[in-house]
C-alpha positions as YAML, in Angstrom:
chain: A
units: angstrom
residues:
- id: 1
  name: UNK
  ca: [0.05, -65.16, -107.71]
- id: 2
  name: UNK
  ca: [-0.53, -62.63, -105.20]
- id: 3
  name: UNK
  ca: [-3.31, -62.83, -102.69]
- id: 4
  name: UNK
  ca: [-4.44, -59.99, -100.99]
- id: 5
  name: UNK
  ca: [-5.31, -60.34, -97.22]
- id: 6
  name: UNK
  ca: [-8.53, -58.22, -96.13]
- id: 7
  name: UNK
  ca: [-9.34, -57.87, -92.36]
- id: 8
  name: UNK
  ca: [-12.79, -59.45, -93.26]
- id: 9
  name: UNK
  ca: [-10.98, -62.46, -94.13]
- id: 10
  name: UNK
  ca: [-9.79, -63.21, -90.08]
- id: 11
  name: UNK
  ca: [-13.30, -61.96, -88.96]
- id: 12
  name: UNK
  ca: [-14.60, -65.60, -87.80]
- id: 13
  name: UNK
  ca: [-11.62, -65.94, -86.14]
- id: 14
  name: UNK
  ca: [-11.30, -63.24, -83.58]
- id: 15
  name: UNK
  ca: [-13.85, -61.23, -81.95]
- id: 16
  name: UNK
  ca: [-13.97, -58.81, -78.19]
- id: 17
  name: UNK
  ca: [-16.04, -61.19, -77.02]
- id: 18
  name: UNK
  ca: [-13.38, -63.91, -77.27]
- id: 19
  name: UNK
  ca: [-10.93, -61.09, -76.14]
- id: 20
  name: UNK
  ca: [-13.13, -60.88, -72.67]
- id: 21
  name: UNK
  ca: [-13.95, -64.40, -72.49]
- id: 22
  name: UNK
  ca: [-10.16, -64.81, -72.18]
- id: 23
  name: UNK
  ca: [-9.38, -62.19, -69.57]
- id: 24
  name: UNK
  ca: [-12.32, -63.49, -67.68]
- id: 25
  name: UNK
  ca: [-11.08, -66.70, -68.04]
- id: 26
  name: UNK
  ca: [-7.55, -65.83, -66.82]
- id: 27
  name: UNK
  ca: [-9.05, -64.11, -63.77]
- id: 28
  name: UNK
  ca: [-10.78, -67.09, -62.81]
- id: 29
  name: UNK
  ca: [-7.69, -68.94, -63.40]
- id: 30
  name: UNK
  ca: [-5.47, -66.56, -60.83]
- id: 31
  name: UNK
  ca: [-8.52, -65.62, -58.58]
- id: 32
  name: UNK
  ca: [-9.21, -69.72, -58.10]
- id: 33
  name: UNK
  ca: [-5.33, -70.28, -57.75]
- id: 34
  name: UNK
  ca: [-4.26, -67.65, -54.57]
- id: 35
  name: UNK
  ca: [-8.39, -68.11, -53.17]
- id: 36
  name: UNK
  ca: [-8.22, -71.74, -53.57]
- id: 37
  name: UNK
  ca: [-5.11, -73.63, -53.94]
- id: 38
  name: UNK
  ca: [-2.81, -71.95, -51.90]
- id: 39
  name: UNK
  ca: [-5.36, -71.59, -48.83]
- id: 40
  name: UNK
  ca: [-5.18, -75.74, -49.31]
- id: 41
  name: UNK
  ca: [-1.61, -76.02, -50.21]
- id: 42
  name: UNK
  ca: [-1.11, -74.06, -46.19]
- id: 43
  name: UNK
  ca: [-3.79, -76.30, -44.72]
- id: 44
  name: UNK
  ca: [-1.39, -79.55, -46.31]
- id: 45
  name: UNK
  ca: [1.64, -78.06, -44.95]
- id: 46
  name: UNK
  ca: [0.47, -77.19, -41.70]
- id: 47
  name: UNK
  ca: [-1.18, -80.99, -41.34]
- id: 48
  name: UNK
  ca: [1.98, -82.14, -42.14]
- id: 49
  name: UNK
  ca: [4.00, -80.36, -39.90]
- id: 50
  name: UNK
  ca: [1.40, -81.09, -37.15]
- id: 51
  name: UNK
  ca: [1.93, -85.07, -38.36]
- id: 52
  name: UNK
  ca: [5.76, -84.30, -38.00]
- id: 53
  name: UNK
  ca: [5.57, -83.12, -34.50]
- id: 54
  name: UNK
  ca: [3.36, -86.26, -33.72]
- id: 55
  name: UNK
  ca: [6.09, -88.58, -35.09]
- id: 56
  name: UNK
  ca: [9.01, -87.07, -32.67]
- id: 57
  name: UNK
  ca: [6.53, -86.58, -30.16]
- id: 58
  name: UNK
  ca: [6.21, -90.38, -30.19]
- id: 59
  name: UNK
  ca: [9.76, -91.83, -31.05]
- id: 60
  name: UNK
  ca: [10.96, -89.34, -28.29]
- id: 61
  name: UNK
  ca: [8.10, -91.22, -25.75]
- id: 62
  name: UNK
  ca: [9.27, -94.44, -27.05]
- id: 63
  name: UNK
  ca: [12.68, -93.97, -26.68]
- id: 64
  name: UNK
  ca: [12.49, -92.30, -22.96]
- id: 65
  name: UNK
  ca: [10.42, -95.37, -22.33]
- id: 66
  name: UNK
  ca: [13.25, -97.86, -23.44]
- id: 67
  name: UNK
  ca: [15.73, -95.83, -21.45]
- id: 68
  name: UNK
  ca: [13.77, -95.73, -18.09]
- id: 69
  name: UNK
  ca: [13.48, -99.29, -18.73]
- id: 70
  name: UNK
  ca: [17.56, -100.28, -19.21]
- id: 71
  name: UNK
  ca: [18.30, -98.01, -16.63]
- id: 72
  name: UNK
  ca: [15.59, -99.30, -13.70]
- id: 73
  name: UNK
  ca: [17.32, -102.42, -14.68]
- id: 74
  name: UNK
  ca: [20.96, -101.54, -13.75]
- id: 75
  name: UNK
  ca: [19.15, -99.86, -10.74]
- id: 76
  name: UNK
  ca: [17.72, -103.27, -9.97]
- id: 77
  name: UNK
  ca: [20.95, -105.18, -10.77]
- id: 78
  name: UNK
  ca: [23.39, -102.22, -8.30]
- id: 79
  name: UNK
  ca: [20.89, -102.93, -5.89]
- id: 80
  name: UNK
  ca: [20.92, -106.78, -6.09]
- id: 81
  name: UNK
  ca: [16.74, -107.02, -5.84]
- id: 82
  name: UNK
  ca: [16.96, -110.09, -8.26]
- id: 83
  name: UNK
  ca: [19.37, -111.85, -5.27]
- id: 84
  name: UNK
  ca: [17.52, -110.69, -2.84]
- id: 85
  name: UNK
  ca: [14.20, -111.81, -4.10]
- id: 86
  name: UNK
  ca: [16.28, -115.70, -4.46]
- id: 87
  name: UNK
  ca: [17.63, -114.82, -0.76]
- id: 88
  name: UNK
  ca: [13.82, -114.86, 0.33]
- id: 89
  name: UNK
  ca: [12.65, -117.02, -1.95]
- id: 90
  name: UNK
  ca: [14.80, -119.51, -0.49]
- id: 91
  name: UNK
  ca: [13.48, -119.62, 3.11]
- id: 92
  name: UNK
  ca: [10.28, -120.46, 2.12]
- id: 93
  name: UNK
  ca: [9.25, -124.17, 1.96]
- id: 94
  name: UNK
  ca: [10.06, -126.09, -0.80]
- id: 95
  name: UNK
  ca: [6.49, -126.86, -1.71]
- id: 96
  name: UNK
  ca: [5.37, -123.68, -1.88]
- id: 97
  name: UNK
  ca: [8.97, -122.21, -3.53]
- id: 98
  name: UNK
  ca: [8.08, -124.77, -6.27]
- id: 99
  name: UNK
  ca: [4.71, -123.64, -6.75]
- id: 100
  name: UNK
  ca: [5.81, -119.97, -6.76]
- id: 101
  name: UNK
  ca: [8.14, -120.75, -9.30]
- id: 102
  name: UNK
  ca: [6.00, -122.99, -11.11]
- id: 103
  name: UNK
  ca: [3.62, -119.88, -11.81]
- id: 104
  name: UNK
  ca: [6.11, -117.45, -11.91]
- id: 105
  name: UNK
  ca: [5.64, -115.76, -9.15]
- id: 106
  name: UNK
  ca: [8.84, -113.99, -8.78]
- id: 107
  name: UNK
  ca: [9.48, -112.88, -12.27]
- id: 108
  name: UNK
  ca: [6.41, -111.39, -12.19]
- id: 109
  name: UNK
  ca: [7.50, -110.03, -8.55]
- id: 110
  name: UNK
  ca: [10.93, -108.36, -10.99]
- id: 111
  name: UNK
  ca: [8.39, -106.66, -13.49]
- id: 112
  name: UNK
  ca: [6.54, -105.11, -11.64]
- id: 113
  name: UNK
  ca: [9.40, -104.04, -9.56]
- id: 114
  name: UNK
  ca: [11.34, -102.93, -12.43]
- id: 115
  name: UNK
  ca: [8.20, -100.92, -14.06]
- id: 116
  name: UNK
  ca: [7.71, -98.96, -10.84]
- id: 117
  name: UNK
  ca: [11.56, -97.76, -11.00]
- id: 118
  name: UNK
  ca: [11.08, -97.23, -14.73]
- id: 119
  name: UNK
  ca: [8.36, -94.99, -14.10]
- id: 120
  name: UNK
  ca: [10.65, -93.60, -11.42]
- id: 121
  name: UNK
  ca: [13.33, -93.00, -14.20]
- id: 122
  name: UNK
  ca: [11.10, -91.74, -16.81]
- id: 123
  name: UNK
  ca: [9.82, -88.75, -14.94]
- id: 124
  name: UNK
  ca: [13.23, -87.41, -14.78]
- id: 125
  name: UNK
  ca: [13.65, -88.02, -18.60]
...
């Protein structure tokens, strides 16, 4: 058996139009990818470098806050505020001692205290 292959055989199949179609197609294709997806692909990598900055920006904030913090409290205990506070605490009358220590007077007294040399700390951090 031998079969003879004519070109009018393929003609259905393949045409210039499909030959443009596809070139047009593939221009879309590269045009869409370097006008498109790359333009987004910078805008994701700059957000997430920006979001990356953010994130140190804070740890680094949180962990010059916990610093100040220990160290105004070794400040406060060199010092000897907390004993001092009890020295003054303990000339008052014992009514009103009670009562101050009842609402908390002087721990409240120690915060604030130790916040103010915090803030003292962390503006050398």
């Amino acid at each position: 058996m031998f079969v003879t292959f004519t070109p009018s055989a393929f003609a259905s199949d393949w045409s210039f139009g499909e030959i443009f179609s596809t070139v047009e197609l593939l221009s879309n294709t590269v045009t869409s990818f370097f006008f498109e997806e790359v333009p987004s692909l910078v805008d994701r990598a700059m957000a997430y470098f920006f979001e990356f900055v953010i994130w140190v920006e804070v740890k680094t904030t949180l962990y010059a806050m916990q610093t100040g913090f220990t160290v105004a409290k070794l400040i406060l205990a060199d010092f000897g505020f907390v004993q001092m506070v009890e020295q003054f605490a303990g000339q008052l009358p014992p009514d009103i001692r009670h009562a101050a220590v009842q609402m908390k007077i002087f721990n409240a007294f120690n915060l604030i205290v130790e916040a103010y040399i915090a803030r003292f700390v962390i503006s050398y951090l």
